[in-house]
N, C-alpha and C positions, 0 to 999 in steps of 0.2 A: 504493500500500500504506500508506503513512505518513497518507495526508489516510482511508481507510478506517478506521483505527485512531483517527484522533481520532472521525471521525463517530460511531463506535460508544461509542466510551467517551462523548461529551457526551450521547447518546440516555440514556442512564441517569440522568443528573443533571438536576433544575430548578433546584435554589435557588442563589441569593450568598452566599456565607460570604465576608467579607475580614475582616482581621487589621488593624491602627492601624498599621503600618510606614510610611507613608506620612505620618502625620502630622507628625513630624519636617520634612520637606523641605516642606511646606502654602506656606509662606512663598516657595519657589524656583521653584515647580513654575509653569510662565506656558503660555497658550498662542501657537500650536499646541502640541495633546497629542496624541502618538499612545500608544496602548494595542497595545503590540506582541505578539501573539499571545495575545491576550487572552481566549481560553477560553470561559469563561458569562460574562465581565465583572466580576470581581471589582473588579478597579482601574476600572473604568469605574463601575462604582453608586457607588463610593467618591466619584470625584472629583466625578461629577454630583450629588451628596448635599453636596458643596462647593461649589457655585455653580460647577463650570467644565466647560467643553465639551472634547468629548475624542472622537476616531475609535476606534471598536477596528479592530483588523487581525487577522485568522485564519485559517487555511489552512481550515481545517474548514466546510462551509454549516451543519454543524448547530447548532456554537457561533456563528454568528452570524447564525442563524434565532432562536433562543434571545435571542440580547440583544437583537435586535429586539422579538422578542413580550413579554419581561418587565422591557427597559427604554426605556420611551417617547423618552426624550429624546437616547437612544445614537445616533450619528452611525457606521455600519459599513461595511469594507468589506472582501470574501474577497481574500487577498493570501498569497503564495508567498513568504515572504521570505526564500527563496536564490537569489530574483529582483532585477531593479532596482526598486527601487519608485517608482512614480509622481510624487513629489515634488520638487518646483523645488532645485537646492541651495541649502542655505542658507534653507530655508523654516519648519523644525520649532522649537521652543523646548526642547520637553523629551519624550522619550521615556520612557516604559516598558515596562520587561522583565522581567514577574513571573517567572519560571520558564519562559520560550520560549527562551531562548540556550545549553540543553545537550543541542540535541537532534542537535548535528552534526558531520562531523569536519572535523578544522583547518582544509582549504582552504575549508570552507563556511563557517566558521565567522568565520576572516579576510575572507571576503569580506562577509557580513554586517556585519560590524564598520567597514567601510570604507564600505559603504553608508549605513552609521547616520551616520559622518560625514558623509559627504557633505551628505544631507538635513538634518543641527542647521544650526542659526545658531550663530556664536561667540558662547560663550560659555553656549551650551545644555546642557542635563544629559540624558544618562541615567542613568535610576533604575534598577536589575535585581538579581532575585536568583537564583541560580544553585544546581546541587546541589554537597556540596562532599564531598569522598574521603572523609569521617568519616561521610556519611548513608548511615549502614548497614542501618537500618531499612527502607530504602528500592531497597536494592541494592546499592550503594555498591563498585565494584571486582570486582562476581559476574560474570557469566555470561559469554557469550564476546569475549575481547580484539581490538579492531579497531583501536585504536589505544595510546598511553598515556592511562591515564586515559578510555579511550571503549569503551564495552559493548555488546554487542548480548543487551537483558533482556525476557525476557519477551513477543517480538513487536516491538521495536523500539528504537534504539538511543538511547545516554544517555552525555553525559560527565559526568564528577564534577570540580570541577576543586581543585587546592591554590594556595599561594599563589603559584608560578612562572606558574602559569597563568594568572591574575589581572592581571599583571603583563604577562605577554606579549601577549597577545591585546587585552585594554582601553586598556591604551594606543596603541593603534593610535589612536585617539578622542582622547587626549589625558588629563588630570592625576586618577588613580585615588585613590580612596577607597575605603578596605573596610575589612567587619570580618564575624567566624564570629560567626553566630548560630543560635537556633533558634525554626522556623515552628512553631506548634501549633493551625495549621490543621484538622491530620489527626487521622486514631483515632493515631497516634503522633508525637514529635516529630520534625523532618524539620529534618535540618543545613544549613545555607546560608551561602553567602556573601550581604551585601546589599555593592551597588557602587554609589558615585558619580565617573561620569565629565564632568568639564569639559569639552567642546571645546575644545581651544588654537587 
């Protein structure tokens, strides 16, 4: 149901739109890079557009039919990431996670997170940004309660997270960095957390 719902929603869309958030960290970002549910490739044009090589990863064939066909040099592959993923521990440098880490609840969600560890190298980053309890625009605390802070909106479920949440979950990875901003990506502004975590 969930990998159906992406399929459909990406069949609509062709183009890249990405935002500069990422150039901040230009300097950090080393490879290996994975591009964690990485959509149509937003972060992925971005960073290839930067001289660097980067996998995307996506539950969906259709978002990653799509970066195949309209980005030549995208390295893809379809991945379940409430699964193990394929990767040596200790293999990755830097992850990102545009918006793919609110889509589950806590046990997936910790285990996710443990998984990310596993695969960085010390001293590796994840980049991600997340939806946060104020993006209301967006849904933000609507529809039905499945957890705290986890919604089931519209066809499929969403957490929003605050700053306990932030805290709890991310450091599982190791030394958090964050701050509330907003995306203006969208036809409206869309509340986020962006996060940087160290591997310890």
């Amino acid at each position: 149901m969930f990998k159906d719902y992406w399929n459909k929603t990406h069949l609509k869309y062709n183009n890249n739109q990405y935002d500069n958030y990422l150039d901040k960290y230009l300097n950090n970002i080393k490879e290996p890079i994975l591009d964690l549910g990485s959509g149509l490739g937003n972060d992925t044009l971005y960073l290839i557009e930067k001289g660097l090589n980067v996998i995307s990863i996506d539950y969906s064939n259709v978002s990653i039919y799509k970066i195949k066909k309209n980005i030549k040099k995208a390295k893809t592959r379809v991945l379940d990431i409430t699964k193990n993923l394929p990767y040596y521990t200790s293999s990755i440098n830097t992850i990102i996670a545009d918006l793919s880490l609110h889509y589950f609840n806590k046990k997936e969600t910790i285990k996710i997170l443990v998984e990310l560890k596993r695969i960085l190298k010390k001293n590796g980053l994840l980049i991600a940004r997340v939806n946060s309890v104020d993006d209301i625009n967006y849904g933000a605390l609507k529809g039905i309660k499945k957890e705290d802070n986890y919604y089931y909106i519209n066809g499929y479920n969403k957490r929003f997270f605050d700053d306990s949440d932030i805290e709890k979950y991310f450091k599982i990875i190791g030394e958090v960095k964050y701050n509330k901003t907003k995306m203006l990506r969208y036809d409206l502004p869309k509340e986020v957390y962006e996060i940087v975590v160290k591997k310890d």
